[in-house]
BATI-394063 format. One record per residue (C-alpha): x, y, z; residue number from 0; residue in three letters. Coordinates in Angstrom, 3 decimals, decimal comma, padded with zeros to 6 digits. Layout:
N
X / Y / Z / NUM / ALA
...
! end
This chain:
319
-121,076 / 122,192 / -025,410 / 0 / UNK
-120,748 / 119,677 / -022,303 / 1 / UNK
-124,805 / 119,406 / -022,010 / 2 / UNK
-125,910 / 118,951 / -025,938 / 3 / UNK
-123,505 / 116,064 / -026,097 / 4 / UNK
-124,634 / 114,346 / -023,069 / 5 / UNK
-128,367 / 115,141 / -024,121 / 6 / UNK
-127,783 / 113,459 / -027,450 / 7 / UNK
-125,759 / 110,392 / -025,622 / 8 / UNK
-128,622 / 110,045 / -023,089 / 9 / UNK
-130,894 / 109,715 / -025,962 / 10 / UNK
-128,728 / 107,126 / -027,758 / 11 / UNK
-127,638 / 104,816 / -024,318 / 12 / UNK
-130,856 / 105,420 / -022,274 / 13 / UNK
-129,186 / 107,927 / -020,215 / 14 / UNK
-129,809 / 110,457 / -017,339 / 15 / UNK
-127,929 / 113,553 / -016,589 / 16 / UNK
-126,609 / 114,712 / -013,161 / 17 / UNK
-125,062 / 118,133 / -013,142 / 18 / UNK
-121,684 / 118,918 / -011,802 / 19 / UNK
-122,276 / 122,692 / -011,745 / 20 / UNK
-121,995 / 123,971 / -008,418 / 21 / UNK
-123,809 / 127,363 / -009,292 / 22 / UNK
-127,021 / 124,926 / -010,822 / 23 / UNK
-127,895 / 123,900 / -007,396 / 24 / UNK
-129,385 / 127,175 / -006,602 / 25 / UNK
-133,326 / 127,751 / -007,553 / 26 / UNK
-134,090 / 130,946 / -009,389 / 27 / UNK
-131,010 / 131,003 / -011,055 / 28 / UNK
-131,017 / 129,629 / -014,441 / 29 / UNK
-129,744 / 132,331 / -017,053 / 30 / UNK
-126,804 / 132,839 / -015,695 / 31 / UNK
-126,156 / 129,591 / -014,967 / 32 / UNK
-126,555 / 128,066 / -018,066 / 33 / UNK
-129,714 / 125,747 / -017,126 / 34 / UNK
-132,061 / 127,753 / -019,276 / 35 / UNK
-130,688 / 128,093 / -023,374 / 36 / UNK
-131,551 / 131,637 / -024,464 / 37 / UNK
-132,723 / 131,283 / -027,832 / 38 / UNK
-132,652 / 127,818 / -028,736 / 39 / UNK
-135,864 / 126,061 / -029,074 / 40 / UNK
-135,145 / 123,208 / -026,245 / 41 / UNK
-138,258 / 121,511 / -024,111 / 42 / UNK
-138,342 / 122,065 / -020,458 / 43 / UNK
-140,310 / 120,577 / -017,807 / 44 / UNK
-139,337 / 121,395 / -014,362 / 45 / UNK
-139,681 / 118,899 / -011,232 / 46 / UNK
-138,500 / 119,428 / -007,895 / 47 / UNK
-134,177 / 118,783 / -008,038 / 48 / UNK
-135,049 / 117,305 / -011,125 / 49 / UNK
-135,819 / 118,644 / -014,989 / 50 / UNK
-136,736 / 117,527 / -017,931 / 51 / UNK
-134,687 / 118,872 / -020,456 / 52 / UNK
-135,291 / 117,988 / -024,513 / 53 / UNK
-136,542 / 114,786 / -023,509 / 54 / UNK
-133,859 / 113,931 / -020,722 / 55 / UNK
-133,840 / 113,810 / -017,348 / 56 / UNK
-131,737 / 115,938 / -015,681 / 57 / UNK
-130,525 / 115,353 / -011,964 / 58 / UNK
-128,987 / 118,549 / -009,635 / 59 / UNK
-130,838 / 121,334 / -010,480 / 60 / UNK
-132,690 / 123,541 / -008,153 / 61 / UNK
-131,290 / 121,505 / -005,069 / 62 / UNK
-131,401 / 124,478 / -002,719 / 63 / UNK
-131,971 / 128,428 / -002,648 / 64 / UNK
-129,585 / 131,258 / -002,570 / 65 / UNK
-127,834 / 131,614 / 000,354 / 66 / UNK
-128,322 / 128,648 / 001,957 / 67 / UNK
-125,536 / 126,569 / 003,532 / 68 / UNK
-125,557 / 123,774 / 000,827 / 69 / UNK
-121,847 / 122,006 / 001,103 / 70 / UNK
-119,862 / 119,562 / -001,375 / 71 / UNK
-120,858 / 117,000 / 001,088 / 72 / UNK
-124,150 / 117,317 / 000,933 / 73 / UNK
-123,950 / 118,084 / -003,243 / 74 / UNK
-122,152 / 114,643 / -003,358 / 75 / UNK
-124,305 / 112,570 / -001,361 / 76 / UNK
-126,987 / 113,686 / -003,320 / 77 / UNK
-125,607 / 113,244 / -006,415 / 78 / UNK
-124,679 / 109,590 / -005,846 / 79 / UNK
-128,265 / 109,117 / -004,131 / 80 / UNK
-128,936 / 110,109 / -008,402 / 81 / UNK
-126,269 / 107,848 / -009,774 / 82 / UNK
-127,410 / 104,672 / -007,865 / 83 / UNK
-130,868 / 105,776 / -008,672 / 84 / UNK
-130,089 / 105,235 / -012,350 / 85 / UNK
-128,467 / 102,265 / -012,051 / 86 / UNK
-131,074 / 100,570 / -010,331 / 87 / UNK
-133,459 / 101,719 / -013,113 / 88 / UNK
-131,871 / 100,607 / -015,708 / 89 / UNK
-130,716 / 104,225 / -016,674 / 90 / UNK
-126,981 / 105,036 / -017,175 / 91 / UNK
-125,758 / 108,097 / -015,141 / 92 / UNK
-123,853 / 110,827 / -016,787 / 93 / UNK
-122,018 / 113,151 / -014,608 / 94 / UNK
-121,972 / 116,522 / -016,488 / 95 / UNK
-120,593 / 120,196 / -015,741 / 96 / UNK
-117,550 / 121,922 / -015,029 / 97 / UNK
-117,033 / 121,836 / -011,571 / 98 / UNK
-114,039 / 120,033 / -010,856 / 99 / UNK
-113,936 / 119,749 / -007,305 / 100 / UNK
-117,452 / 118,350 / -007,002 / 101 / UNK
-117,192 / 115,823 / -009,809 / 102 / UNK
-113,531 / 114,665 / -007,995 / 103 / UNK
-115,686 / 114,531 / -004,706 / 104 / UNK
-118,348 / 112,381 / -006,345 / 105 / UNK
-115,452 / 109,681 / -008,041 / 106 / UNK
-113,363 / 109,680 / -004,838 / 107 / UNK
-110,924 / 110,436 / -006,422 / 108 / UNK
-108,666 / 111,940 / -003,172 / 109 / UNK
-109,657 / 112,081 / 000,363 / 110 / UNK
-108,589 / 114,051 / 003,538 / 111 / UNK
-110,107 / 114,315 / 007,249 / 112 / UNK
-112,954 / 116,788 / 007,138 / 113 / UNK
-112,421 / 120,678 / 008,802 / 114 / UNK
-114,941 / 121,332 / 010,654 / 115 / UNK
-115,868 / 125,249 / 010,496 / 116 / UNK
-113,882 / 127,394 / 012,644 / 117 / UNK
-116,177 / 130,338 / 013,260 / 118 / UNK
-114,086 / 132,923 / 014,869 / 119 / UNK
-111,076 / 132,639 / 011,531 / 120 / UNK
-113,915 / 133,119 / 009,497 / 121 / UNK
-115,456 / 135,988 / 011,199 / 122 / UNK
-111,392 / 137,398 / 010,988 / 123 / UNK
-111,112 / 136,220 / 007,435 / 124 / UNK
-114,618 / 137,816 / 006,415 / 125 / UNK
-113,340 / 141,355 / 006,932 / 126 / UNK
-110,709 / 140,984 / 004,696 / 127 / UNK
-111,388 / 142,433 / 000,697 / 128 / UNK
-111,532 / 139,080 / -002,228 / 129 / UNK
-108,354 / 140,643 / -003,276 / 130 / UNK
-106,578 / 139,957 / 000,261 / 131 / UNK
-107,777 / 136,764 / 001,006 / 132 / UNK
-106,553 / 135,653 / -002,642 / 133 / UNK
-103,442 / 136,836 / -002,113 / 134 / UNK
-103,398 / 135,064 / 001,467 / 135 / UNK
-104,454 / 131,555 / -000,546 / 136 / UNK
-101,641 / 132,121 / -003,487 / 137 / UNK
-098,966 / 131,910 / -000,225 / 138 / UNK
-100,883 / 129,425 / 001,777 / 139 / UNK
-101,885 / 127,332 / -001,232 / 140 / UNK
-100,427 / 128,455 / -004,290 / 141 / UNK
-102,007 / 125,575 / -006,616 / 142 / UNK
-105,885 / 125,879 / -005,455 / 143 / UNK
-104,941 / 129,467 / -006,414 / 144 / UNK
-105,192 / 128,989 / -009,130 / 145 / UNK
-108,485 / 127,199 / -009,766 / 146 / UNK
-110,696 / 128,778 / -007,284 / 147 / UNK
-112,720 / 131,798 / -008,688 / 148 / UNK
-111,212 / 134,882 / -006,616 / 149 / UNK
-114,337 / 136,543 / -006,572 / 150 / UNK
-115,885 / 134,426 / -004,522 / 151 / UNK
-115,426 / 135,668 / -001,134 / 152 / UNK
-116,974 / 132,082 / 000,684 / 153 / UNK
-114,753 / 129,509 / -001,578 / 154 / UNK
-111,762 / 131,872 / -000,435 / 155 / UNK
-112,646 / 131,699 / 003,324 / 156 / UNK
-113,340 / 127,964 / 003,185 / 157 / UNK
-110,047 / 127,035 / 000,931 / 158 / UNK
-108,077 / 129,095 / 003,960 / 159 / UNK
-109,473 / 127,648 / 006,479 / 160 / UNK
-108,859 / 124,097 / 005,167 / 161 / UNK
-105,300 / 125,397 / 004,493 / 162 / UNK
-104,818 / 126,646 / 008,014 / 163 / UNK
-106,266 / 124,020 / 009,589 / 164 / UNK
-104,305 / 121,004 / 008,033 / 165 / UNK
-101,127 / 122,992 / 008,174 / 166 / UNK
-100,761 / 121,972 / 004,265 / 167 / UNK
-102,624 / 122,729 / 000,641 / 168 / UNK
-105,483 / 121,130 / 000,091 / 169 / UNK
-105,355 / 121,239 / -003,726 / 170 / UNK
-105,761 / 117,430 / -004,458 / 171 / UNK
-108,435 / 116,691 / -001,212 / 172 / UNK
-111,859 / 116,766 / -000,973 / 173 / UNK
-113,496 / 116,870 / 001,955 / 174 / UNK
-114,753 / 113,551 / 003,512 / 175 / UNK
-118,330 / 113,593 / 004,400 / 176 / UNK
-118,873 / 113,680 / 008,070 / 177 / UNK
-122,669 / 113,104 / 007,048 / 178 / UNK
-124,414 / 110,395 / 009,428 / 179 / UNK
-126,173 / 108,901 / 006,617 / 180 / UNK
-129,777 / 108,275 / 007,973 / 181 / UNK
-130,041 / 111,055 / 010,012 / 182 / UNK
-128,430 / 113,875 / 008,445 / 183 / UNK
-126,295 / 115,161 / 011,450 / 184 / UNK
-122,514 / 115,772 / 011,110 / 185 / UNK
-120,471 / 114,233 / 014,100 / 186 / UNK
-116,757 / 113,911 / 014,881 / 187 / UNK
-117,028 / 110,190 / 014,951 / 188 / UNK
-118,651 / 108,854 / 011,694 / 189 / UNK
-116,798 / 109,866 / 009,005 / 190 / UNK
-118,521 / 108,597 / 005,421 / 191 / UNK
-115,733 / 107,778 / 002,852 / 192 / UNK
-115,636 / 109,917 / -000,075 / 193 / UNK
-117,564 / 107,929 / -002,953 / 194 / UNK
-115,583 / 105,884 / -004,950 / 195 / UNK
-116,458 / 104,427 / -008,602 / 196 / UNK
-113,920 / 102,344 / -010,192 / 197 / UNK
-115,988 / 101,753 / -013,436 / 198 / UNK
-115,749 / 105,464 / -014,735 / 199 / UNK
-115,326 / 106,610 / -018,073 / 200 / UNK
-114,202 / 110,375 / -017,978 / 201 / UNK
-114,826 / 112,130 / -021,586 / 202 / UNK
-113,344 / 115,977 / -021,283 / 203 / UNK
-114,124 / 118,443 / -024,304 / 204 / UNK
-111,155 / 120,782 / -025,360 / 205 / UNK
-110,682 / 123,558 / -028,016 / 206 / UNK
-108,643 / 126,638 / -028,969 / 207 / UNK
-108,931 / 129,497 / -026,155 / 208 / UNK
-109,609 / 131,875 / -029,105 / 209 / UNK
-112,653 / 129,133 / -030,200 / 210 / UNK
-113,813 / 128,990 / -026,033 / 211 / UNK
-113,944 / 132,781 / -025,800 / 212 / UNK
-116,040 / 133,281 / -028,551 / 213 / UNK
-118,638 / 130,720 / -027,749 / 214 / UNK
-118,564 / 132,183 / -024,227 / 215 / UNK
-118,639 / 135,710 / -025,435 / 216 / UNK
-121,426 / 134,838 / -028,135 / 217 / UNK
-123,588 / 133,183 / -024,926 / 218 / UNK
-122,696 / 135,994 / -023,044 / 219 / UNK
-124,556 / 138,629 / -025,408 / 220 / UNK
-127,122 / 136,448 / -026,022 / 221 / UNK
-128,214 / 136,107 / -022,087 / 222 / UNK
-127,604 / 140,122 / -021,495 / 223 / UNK
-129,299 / 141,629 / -025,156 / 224 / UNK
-132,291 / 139,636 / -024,571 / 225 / UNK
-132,839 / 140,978 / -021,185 / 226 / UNK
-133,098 / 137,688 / -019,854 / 227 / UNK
-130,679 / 137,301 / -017,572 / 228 / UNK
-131,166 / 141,548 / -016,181 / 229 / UNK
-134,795 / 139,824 / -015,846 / 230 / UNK
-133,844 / 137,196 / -013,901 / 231 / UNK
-131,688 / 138,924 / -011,740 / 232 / UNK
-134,399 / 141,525 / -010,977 / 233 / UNK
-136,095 / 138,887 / -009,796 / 234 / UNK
-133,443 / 137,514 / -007,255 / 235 / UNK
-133,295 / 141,013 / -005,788 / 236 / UNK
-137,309 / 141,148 / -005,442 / 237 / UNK
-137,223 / 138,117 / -003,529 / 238 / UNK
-134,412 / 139,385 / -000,999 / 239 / UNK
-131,117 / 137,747 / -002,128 / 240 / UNK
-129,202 / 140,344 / -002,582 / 241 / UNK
-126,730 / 139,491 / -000,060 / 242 / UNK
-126,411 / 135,785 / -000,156 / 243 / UNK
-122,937 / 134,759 / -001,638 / 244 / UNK
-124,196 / 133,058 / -005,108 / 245 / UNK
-125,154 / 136,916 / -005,658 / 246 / UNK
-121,559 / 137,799 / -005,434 / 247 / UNK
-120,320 / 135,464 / -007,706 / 248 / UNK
-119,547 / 135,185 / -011,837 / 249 / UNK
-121,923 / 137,278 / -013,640 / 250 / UNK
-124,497 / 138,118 / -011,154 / 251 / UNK
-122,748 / 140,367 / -009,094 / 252 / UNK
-121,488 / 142,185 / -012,327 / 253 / UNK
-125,193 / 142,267 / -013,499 / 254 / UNK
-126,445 / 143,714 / -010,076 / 255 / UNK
-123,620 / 146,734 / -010,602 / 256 / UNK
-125,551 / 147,553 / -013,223 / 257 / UNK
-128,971 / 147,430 / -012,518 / 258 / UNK
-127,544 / 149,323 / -009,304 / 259 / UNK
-126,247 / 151,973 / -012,266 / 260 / UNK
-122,924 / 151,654 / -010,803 / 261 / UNK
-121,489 / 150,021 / -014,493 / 262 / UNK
-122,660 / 151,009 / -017,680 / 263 / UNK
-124,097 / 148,334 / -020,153 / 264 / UNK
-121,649 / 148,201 / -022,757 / 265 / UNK
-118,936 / 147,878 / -019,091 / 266 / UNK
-121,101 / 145,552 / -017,628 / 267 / UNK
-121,310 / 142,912 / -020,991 / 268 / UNK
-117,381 / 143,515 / -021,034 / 269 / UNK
-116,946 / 142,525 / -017,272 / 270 / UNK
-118,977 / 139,184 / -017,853 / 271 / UNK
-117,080 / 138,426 / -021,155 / 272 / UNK
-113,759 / 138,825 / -019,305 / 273 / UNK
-114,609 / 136,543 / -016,117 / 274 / UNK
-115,634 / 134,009 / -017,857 / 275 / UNK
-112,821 / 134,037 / -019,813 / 276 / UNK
-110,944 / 133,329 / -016,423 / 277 / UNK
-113,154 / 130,620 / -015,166 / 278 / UNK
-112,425 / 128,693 / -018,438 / 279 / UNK
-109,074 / 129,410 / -017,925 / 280 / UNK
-109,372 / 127,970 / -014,311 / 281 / UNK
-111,481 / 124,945 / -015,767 / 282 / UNK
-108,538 / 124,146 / -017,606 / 283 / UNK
-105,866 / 124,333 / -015,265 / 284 / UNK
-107,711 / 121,932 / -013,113 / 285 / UNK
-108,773 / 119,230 / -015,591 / 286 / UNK
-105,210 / 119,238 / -017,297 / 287 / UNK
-103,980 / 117,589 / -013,798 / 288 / UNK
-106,153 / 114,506 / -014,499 / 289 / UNK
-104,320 / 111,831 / -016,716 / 290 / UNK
-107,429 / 109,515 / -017,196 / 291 / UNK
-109,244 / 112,330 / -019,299 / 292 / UNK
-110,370 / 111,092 / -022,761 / 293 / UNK
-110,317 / 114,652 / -024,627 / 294 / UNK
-112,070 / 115,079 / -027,420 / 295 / UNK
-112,130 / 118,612 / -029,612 / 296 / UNK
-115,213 / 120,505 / -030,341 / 297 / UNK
-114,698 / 121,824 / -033,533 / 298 / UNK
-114,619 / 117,923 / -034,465 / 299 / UNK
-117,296 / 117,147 / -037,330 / 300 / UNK
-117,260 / 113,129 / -035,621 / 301 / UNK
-117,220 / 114,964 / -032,134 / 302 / UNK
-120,699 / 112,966 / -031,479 / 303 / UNK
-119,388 / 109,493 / -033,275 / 304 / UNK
-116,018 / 109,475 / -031,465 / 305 / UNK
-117,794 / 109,786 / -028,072 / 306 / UNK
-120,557 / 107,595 / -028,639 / 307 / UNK
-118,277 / 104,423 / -029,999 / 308 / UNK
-115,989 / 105,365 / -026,715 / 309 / UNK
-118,547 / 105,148 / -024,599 / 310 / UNK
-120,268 / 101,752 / -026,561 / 311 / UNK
-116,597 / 100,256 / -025,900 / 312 / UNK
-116,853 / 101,615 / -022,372 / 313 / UNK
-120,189 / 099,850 / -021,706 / 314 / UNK
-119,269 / 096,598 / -023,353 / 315 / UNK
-116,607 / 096,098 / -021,298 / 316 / UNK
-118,283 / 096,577 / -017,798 / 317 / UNK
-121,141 / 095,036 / -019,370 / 318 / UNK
! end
């Protein structure tokens, strides 16, 4: 997948990683999440934000806890911080994961004035089911409908009140950073620019659905039979985040049905296999829009080759 090619790249053009996963932020959570392989015999040494994974640095991980109000601003400040960080080193940055939004936030891609947090729609919106507030967002913003996980009750509430506030969709803006750099406050009148980076080389991966689903589905039973990730999420519970949103998300709130013996096992495997069938399909509908993809296919024998001479070519000519 997305991280074994950028480990082996790393390795070849003395590289560093920085995730674009917006669920690898969170500490504790690394099963489900992808951060930890199950069953593969890969090195890890863990550093504050920061691992070491199979010999390469890896930036974005463990960034904050459950529950805590960590925003795309504050992801993509960081995450340049990273990028510059490498540069300055020596190191070239790779931007890796599958979270659209926060890898268009990080390239600057599009821009709108930031919404500040209206607490009294969101204590309206809150009441409402995932199922009502989706079907809200498919009127209100029909597009980012279909993109946004509907499961998760906080990306619902934010996307509507960006949509209510600006009186339009805000499917191609990201939200410019009304971080004071240097003192970490948020005020009305210093607005940060989203980051912009006009030597980028974007490499997307692609295969057949029926190929994607049974990778997924094959990771899937890996992380549930081995009891890793019902361990992990155990774990999360012990330590009191039940309630924090990450808990209601893809796969962990399916996994706490059953530990809750709400879902049977064999229900509970099915329910993960089929929502992350749906987030791929979301992936997909949002990286299609971007014309500047380089896609390359997975199944490809010279999958490795073909990305590695792009990416020589790349650095030669910024070089």
């Amino acid at each position: 997948g997305k991280t074994s090619l950028a480990i082996s790249l790393c390795k070849k053009y003395n590289g560093e990683i920085i995730s674009a996963d917006s669920r690898q932020i969170y500490k504790y959570m690394d099963i489900g999440t992808g951060k930890v392989p199950v069953g593969k015999d890969v090195s890890i040494d863990k550093m504050p934000g920061t691992w070491k994974v199979d010999g390469v640095y890896t930036h974005g991980y463990d960034w904050t806890v459950p529950g805590a109000n960590f925003t795309v601003v504050e992801y993509a400040r960081k995450a340049k911080e990273e990028i510059e960080s490498c540069w300055r080193r020596g190191k070239i940055p790779f931007l890796v994961g599958g979270t659209g939004f926060y890898i268009d936030v990080v390239l600057g891609k599009v821009k709108t004035a930031g919404v500040a947090p209206d607490l009294k729609l969101r204590g309206e919106l809150e009441k409402l089911s995932c199922e009502n507030l989706f079907e809200k967002l498919k009127i209100l913003d029909p597009i980012k409908s279909q993109t946004i996980d509907n499961k998760n009750k906080v990306r619902l509430i934010r996307s509507l009140e960006i949509a209510t506030k600006i009186g339009f969709p805000n499917t191609t803006a990201i939200l410019r950073s009304e971080y004071s750099r240097g003192n970490g406050n948020s005020t009305d009148n210093n607005i940060k620019e989203g980051f912009s980076y006009d030597n980028s080389l974007v490499i997307g991966l692609k295969a057949s659905n029926e190929l994607l689903y049974n990778k997924v589905d094959a990771w899937a039973e890996a992380i549930t039979r081995s009891g890793a990730l019902e361990k992990e999420v155990r774990a999360l519970l012990g330590r009191g985040y039940r309630e924090s949103p990450q808990m209601k998300g893809l796969i962990y709130d399916t996994m706490v049905k059953y530990i809750d013996g709400e879902t049977p096992y064999e229900s509970m495997l099915e329910r993960i296999k089929f929502d992350l069938h749906g987030y791929i399909r979301r992936q997909l509908t949002w990286f299609k829009r971007d014309q500047n993809i380089n896609w390359f296919d997975i199944s490809s024998s010279e999958l490795d080759n073909e990305a590695s001479k792009l990416i020589g070519e790349f650095l030669g000519h910024i070089g």
